[in-house]
Each structure stands twice: as C-alpha cells, then as structure tokens.
N, CA, C and O atoms as a Tinker XYZ file with bonds, in Angstrom:
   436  protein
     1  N     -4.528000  -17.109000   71.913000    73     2
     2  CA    -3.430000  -17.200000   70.982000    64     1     3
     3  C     -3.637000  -18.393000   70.058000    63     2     4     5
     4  O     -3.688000  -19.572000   70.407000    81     3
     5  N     -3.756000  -17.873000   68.751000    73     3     6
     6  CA    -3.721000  -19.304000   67.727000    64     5     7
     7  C     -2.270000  -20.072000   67.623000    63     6     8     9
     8  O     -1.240000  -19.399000   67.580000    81     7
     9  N     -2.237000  -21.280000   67.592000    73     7    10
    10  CA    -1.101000  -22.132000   67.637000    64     9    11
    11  C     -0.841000  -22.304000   66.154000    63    10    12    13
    12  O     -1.792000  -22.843000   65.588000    81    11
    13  N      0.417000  -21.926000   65.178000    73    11    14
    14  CA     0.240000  -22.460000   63.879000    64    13    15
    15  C      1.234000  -23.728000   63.981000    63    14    16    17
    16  O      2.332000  -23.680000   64.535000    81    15
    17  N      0.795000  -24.636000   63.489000    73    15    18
    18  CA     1.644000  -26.065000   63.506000    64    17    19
    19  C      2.371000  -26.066000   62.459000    63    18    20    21
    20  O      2.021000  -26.756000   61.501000    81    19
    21  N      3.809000  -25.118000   62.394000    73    19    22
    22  CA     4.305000  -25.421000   61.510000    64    21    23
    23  C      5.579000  -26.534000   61.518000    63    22    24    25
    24  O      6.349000  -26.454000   62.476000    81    23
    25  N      5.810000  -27.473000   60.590000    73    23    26
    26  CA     6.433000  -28.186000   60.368000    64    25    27
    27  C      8.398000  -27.536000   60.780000    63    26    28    29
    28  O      8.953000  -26.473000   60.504000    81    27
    29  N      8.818000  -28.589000   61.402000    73    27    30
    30  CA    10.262000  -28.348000   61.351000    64    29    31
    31  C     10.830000  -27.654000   60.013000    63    30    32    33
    32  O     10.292000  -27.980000   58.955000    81    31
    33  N     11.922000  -26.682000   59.987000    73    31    34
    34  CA    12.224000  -25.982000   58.960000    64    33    35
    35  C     11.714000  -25.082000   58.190000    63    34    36    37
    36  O     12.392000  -24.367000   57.452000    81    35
    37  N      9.871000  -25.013000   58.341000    73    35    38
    38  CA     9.180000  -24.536000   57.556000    64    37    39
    39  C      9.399000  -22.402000   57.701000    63    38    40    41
    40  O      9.171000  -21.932000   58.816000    81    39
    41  N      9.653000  -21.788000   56.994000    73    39    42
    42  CA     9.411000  -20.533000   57.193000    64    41    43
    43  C      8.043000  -19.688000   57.995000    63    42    44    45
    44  O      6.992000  -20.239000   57.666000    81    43
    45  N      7.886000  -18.874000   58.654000    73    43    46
    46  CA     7.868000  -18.135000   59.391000    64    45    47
    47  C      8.032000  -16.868000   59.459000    63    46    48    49
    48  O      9.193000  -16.603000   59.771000    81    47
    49  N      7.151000  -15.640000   59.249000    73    47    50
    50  CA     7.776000  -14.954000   58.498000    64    49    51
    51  C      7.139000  -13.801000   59.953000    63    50    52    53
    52  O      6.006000  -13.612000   60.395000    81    51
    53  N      8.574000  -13.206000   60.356000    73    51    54
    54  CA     8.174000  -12.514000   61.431000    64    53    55
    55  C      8.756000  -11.227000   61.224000    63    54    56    57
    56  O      9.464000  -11.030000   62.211000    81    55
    57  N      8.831000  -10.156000   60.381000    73    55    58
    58  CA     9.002000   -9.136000   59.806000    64    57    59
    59  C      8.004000   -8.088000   60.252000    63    58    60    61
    60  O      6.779000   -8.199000   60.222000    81    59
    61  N      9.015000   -6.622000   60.843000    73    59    62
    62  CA     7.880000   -6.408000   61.405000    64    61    63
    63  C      6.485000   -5.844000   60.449000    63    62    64    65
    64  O      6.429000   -5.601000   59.243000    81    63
    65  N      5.430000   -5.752000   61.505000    73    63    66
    66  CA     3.704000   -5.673000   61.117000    64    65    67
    67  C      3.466000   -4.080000   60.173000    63    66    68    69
    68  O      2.531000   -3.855000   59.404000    81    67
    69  N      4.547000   -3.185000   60.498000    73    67    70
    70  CA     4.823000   -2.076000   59.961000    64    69    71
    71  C      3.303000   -1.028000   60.039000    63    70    72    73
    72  O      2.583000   -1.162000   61.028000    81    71
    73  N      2.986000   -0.212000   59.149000    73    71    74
    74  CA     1.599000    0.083000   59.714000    64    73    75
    75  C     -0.148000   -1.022000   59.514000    63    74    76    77
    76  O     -1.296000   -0.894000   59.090000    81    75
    77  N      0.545000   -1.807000   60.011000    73    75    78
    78  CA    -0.437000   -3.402000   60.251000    64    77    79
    79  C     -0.400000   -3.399000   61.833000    63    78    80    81
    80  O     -1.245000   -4.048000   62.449000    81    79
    81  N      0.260000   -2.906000   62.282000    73    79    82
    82  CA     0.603000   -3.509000   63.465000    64    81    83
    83  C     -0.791000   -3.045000   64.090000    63    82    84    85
    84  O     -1.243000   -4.132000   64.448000    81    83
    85  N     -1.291000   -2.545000   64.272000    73    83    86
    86  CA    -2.533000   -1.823000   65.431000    64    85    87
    87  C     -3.647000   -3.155000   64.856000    63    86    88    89
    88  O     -4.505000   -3.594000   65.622000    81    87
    89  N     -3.488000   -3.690000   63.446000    73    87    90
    90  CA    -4.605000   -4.947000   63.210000    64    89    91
    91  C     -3.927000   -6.394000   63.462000    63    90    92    93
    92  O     -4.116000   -7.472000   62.899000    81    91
    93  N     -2.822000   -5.907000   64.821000    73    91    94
    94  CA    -2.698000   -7.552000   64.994000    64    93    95
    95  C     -2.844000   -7.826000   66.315000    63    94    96    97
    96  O     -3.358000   -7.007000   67.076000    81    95
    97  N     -2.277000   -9.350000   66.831000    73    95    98
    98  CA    -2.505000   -9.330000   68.124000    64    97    99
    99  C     -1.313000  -10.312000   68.064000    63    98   100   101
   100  O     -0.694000  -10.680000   67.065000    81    99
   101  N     -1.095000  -10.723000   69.621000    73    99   102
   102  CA    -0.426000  -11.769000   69.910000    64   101   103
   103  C     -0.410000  -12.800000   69.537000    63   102   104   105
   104  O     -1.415000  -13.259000   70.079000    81   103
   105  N      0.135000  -13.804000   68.804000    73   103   106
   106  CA    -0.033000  -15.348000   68.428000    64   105   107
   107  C      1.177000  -16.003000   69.195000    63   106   108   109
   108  O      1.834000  -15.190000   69.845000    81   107
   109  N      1.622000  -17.372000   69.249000    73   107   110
   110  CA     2.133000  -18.540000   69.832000    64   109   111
   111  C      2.233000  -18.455000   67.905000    63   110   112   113
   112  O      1.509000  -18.054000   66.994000    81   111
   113  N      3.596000  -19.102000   68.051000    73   111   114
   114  CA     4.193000  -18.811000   66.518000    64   113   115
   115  C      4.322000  -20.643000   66.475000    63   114   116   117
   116  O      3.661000  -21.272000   65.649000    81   115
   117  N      5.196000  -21.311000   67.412000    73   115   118
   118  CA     5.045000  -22.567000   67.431000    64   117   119
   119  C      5.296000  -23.189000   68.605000    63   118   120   121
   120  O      5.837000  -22.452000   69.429000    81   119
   121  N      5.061000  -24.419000   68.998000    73   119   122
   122  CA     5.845000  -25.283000   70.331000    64   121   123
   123  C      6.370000  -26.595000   70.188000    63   122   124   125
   124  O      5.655000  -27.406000   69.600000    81   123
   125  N      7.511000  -26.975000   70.622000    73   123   126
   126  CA     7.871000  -28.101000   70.714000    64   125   127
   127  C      7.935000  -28.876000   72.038000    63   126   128   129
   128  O      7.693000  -28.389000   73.142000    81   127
   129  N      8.217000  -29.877000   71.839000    73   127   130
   130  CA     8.508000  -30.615000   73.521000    64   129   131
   131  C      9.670000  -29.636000   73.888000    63   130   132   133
   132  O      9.886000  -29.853000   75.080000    81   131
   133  N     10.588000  -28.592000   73.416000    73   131   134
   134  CA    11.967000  -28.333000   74.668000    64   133   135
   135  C     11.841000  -26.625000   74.199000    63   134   136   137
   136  O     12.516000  -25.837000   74.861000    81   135
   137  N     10.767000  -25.939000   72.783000    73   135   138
   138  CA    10.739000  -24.815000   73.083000    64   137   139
   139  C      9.605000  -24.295000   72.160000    63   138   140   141
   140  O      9.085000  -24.771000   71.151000    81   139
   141  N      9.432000  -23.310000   72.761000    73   139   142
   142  CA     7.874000  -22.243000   72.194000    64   141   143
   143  C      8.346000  -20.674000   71.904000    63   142   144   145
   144  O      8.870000  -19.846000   72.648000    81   143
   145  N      8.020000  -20.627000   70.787000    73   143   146
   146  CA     7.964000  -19.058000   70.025000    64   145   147
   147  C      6.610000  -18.425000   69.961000    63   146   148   149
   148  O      5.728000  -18.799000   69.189000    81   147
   149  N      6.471000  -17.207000   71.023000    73   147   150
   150  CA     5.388000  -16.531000   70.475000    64   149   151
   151  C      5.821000  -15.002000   69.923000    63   150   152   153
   152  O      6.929000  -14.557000   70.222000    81   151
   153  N      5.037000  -14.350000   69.234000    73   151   154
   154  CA     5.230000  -12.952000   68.241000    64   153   155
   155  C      4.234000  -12.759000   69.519000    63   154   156   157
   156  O      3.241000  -13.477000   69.641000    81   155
   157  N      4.579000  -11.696000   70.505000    73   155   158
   158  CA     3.851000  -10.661000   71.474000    64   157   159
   159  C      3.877000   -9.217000   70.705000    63   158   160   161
   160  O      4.839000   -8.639000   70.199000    81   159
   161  N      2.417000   -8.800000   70.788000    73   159   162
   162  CA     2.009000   -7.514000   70.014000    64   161   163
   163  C      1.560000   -6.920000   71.429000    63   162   164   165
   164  O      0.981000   -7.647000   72.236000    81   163
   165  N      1.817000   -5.699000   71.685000    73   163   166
   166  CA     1.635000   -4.141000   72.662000    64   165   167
   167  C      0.970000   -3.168000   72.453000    63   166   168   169
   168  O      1.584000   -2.279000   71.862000    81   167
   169  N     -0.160000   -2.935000   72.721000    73   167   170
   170  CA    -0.002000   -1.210000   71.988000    64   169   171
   171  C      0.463000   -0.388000   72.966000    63   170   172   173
   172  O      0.529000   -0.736000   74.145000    81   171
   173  N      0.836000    0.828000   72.501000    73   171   174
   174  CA     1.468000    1.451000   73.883000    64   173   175
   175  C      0.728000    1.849000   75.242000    63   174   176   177
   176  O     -0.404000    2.332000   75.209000    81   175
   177  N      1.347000    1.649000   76.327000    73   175   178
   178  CA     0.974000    1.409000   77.220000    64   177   179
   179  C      0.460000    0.083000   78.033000    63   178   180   181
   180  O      0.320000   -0.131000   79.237000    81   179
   181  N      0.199000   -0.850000   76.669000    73   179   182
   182  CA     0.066000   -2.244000   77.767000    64   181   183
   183  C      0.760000   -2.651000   78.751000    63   182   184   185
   184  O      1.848000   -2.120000   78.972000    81   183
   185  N      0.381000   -3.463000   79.385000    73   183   186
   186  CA     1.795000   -4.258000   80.168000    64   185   187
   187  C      1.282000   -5.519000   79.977000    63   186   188   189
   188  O      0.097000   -5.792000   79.784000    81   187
   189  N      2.448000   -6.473000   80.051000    73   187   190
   190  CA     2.582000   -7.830000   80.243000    64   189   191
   191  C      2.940000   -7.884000   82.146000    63   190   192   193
   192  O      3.998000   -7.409000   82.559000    81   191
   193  N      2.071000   -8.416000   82.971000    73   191   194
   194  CA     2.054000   -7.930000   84.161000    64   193   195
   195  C      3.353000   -9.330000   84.893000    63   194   196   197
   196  O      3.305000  -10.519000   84.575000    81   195
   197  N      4.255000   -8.786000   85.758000    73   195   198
   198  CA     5.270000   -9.767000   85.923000    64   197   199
   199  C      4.748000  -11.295000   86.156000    63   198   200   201
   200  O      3.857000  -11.611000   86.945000    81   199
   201  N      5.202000  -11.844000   85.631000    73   199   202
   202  CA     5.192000  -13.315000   85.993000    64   201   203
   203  C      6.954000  -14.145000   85.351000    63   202   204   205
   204  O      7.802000  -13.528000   84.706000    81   203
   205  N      7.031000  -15.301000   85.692000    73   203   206
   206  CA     8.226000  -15.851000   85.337000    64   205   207
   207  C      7.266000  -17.368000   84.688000    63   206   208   209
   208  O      6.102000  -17.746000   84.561000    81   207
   209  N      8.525000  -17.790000   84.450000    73   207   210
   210  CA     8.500000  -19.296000   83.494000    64   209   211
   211  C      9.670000  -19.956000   83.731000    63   210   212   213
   212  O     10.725000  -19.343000   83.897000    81   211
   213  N      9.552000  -21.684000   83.778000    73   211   214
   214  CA    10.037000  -22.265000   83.741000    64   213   215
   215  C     11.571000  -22.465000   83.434000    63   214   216   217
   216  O     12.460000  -22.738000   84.240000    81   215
   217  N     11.690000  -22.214000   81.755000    73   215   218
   218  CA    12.664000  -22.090000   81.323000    64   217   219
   219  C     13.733000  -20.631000   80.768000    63   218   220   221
   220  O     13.327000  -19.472000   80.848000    81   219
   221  N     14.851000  -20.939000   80.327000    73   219   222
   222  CA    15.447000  -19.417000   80.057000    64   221   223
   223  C     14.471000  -18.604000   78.693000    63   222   224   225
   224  O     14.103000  -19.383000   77.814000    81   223
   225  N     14.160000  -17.446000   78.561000    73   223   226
   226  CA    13.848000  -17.131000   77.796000    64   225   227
   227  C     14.776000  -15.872000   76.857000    63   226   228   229
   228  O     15.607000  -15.107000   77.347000    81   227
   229  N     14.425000  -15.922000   75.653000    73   227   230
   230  CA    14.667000  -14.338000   74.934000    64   229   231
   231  C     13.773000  -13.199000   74.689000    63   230   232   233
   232  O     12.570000  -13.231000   74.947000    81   231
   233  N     14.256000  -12.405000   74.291000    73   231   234
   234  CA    12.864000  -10.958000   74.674000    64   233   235
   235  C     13.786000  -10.342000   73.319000    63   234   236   237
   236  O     14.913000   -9.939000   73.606000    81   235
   237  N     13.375000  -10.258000   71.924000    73   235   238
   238  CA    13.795000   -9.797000   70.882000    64   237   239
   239  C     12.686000   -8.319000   70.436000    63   238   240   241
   240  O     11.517000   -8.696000   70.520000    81   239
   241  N     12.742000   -7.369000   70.166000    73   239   242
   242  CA    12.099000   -5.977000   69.697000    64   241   243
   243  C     11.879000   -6.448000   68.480000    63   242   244   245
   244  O     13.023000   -6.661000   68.081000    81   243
   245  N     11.179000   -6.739000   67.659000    73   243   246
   246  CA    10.650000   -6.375000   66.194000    64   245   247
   247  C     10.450000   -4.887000   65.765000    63   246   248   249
   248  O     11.134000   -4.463000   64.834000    81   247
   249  N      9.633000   -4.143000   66.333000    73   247   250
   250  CA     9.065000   -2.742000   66.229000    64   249   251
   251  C      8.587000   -1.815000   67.245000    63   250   252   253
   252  O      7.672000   -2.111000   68.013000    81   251
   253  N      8.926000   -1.192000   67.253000    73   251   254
   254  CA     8.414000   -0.214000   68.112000    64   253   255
   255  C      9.373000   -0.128000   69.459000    63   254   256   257
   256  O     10.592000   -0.037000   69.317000    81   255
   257  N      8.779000   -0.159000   70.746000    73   255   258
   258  CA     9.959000   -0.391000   71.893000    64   257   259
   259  C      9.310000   -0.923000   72.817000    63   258   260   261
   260  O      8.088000   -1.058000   72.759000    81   259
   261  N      9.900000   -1.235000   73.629000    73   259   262
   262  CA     9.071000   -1.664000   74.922000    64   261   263
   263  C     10.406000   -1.817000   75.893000    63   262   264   265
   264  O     11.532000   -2.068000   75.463000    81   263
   265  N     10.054000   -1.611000   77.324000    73   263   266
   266  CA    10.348000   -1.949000   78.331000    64   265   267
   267  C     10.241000   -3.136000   79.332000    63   266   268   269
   268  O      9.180000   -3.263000   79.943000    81   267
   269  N     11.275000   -4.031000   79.550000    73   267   270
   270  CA    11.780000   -5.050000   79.746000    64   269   271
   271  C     11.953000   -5.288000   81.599000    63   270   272   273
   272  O     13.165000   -5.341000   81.809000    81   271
   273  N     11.298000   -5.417000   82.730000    73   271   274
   274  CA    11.685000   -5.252000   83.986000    64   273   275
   275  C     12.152000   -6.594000   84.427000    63   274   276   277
   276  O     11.364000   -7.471000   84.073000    81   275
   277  N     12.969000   -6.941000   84.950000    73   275   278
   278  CA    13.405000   -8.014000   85.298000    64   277   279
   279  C     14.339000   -8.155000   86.710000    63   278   280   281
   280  O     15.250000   -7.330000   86.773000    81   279
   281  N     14.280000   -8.641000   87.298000    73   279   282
   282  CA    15.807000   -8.543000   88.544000    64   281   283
   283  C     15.676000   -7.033000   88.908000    63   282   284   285
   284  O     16.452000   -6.333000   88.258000    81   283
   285  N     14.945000   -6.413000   89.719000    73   283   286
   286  CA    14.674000   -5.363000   89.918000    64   285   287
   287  C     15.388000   -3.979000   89.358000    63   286   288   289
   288  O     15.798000   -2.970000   89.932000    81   287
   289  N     15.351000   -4.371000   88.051000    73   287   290
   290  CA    15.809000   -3.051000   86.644000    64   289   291
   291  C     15.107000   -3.170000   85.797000    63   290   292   293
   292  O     14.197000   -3.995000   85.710000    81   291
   293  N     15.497000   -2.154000   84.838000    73   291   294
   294  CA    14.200000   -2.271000   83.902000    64   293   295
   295  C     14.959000   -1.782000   82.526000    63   294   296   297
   296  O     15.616000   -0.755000   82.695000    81   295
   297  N     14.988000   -2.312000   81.230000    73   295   298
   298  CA    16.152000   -1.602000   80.314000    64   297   299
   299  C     15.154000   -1.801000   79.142000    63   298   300   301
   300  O     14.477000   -2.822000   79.024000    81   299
   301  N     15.111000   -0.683000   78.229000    73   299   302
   302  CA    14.233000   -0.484000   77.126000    64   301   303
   303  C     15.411000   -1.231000   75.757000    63   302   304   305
   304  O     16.584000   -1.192000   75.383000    81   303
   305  N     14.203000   -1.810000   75.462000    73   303   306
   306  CA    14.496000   -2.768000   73.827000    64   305   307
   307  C     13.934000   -1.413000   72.806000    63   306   308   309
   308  O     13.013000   -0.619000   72.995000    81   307
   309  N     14.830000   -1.533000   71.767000    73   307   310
   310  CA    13.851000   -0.110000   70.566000    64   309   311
   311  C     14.092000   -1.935000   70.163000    63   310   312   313
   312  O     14.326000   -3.011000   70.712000    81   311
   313  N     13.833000   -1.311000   68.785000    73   311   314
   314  CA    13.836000   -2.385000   67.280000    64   313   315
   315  C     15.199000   -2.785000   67.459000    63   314   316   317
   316  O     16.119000   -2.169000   67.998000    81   315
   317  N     15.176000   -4.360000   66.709000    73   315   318
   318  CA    16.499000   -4.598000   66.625000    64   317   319
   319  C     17.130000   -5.142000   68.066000    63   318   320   321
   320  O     17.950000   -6.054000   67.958000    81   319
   321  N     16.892000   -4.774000   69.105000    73   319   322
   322  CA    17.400000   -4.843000   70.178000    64   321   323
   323  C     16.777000   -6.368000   70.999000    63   322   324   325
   324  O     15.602000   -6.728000   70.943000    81   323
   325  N     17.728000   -6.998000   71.633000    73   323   326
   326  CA    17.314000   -7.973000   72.603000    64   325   327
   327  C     17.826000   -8.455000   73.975000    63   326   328   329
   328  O     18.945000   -8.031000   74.263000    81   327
   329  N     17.279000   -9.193000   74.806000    73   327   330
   330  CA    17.836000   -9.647000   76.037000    64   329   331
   331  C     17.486000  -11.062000   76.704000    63   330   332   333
   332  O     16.315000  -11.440000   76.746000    81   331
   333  N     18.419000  -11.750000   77.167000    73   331   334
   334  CA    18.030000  -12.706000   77.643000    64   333   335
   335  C     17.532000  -12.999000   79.178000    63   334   336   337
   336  O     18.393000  -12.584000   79.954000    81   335
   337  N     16.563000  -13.506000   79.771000    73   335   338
   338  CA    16.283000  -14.474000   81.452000    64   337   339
   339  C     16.744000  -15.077000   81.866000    63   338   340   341
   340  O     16.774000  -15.907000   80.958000    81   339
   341  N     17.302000  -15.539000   82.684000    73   339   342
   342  CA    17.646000  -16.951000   83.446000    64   341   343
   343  C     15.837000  -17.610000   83.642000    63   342   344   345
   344  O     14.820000  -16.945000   83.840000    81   343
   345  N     15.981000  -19.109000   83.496000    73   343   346
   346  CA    14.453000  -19.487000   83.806000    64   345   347
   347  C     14.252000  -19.317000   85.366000    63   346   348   349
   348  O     14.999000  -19.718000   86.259000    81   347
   349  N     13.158000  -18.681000   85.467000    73   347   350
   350  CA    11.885000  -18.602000   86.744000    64   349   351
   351  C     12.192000  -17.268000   87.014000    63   350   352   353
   352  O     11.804000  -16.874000   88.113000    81   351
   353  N     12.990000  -16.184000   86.068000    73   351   354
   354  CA    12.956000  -14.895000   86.674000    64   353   355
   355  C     11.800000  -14.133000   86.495000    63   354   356   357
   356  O     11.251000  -14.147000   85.394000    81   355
   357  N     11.337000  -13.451000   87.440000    73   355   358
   358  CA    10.606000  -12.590000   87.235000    64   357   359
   359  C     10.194000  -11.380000   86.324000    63   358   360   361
   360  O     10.298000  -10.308000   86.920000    81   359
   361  N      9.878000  -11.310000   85.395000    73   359   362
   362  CA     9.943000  -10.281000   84.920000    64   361   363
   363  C      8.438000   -9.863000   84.336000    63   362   364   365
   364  O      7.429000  -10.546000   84.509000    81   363
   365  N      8.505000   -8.379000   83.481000    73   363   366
   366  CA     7.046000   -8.062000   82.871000    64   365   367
   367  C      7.701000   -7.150000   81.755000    63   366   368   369
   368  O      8.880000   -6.829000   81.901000    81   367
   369  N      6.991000   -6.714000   80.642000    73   367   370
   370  CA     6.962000   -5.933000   80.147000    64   369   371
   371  C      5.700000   -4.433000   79.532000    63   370   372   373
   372  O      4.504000   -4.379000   79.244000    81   371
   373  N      6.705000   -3.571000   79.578000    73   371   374
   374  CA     5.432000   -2.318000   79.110000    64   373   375
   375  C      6.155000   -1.980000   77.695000    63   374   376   377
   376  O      7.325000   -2.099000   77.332000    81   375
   377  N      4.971000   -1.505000   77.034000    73   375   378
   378  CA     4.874000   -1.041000   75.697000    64   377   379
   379  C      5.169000    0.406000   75.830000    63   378   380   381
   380  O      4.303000    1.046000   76.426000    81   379
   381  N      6.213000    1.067000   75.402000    73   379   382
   382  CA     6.290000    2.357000   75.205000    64   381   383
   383  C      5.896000    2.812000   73.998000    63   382   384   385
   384  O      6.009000    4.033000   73.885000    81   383
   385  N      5.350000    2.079000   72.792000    73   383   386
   386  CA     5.152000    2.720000   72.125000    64   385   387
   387  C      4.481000    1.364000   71.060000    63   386   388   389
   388  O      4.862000    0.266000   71.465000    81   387
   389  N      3.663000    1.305000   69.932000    73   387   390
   390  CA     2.756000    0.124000   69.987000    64   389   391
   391  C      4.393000   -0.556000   69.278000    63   390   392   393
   392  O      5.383000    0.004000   68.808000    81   391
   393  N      4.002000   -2.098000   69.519000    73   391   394
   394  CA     5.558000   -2.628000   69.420000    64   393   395
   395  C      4.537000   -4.170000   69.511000    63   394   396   397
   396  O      3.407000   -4.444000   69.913000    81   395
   397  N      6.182000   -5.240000   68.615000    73   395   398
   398  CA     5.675000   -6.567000   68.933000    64   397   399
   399  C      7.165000   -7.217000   68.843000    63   398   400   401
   400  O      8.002000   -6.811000   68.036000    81   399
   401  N      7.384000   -8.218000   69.718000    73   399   402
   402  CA     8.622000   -8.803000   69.741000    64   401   403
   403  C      8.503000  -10.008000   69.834000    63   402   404   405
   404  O      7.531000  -10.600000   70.303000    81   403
   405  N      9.518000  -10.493000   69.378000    73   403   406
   406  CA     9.601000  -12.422000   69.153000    64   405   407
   407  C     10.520000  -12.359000   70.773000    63   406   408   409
   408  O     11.546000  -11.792000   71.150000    81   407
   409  N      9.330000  -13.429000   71.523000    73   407   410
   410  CA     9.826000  -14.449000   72.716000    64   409   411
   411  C     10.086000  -15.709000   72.592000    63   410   412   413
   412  O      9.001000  -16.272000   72.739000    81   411
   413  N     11.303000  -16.876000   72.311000    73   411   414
   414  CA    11.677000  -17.591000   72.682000    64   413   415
   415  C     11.141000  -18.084000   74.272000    63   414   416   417
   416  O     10.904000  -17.359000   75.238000    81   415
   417  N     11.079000  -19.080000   74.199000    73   415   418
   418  CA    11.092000  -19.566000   75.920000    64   417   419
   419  C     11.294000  -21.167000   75.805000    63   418   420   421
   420  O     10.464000  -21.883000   75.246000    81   419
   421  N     12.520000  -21.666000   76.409000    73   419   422
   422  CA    13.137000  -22.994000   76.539000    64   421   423
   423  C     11.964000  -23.642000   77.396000    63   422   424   425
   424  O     11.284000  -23.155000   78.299000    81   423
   425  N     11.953000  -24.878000   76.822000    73   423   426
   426  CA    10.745000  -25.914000   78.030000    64   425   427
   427  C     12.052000  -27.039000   78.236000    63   426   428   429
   428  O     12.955000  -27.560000   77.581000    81   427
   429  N     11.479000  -27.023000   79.625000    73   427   430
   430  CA    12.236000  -28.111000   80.081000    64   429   431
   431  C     11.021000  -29.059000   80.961000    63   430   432   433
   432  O     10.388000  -28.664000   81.940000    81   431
   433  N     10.924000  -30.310000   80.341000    73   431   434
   434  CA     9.956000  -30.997000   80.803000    64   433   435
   435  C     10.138000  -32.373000   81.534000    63   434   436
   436  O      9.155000  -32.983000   81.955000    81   435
C-alpha cells in the first residue's frame, strides 16, 4: 500500500473508480498519530480474511458491494452504505461484486 502524505485539510478525492476500478488496488489514503484512512479495492470474490484492530473502525461502500462479517453476522454494504466496529472486533470482508470502500480505523497509542 502506497502512503500519500497528505497535508491536514488537503483534498482527497475518493469518488468512486467507476469503470477504473478493475485498474486499481488498495492504497492507505493517510495516517496520523490517533487515525488512518485506507481506500480498500475487491474484486469479486476476494476476501479480506478476519482479523481485528486495535481501534473502533468504519467500513463505508464506495462501489460495488461487499459483505461485512463481524460478531458472528454478516450484513451486505451496496454503495452508499456503511457500518461501524467496536475496536478489537473481529471481523473480515468478501467482495460480492468488484467494489472499494473507505476504512477509517481510530489509533489509539
């Protein structure tokens, strides 16, 4: 994942990849000492295989859909759609269909 160092305030332009999307990949959008944005790209069928983190996170849909498992359920994001973690929950996601969504994740250090 490339890290872009963008400056506090600076724009960011996370709109979805539209038919771009199959020529992108995952990036780390930015990090601070208390939080990190990455743009996660899927094609369908990937999985993000469960693991948890530290802090609370968000799970936002840009495009496409994907499936969200967490706390032993599992609830599909289309576009538009989002959900939040408690930090250290377990969770993973699958791509139902090629998709990329903005993750938030709080650091607590």
């Amino acid at each position: 994942m490339a890290l872009i160092h963008a400056d506090p305030a600076t724009p960011i332009d996370v709109r979805p990849f539209g038919e771009h999307l199959g020529e992108r990949s995952t990036q780390a959008l930015f990090k601070s000492a208390q939080l990190q944005v990455v743009r996660v790209v899927l094609k369908a069928g990937e999985r993000l295989a469960p693991h948890s983190v530290a802090g609370e996170i968000t799970v936002q849909c840009i495009e496409g859909c994907i499936e969200l498992s967490a706390d032993e359920r599992s609830v599909r994001l289309d576009a538009g759609h989002m959900a939040w973690l408690a930090a250290r929950c377990v969770h993973g996601v699958t791509a139902l269909s090629d998709a990329s969504a903005l993750v938030t994740i709080a650091l607590h250090g």
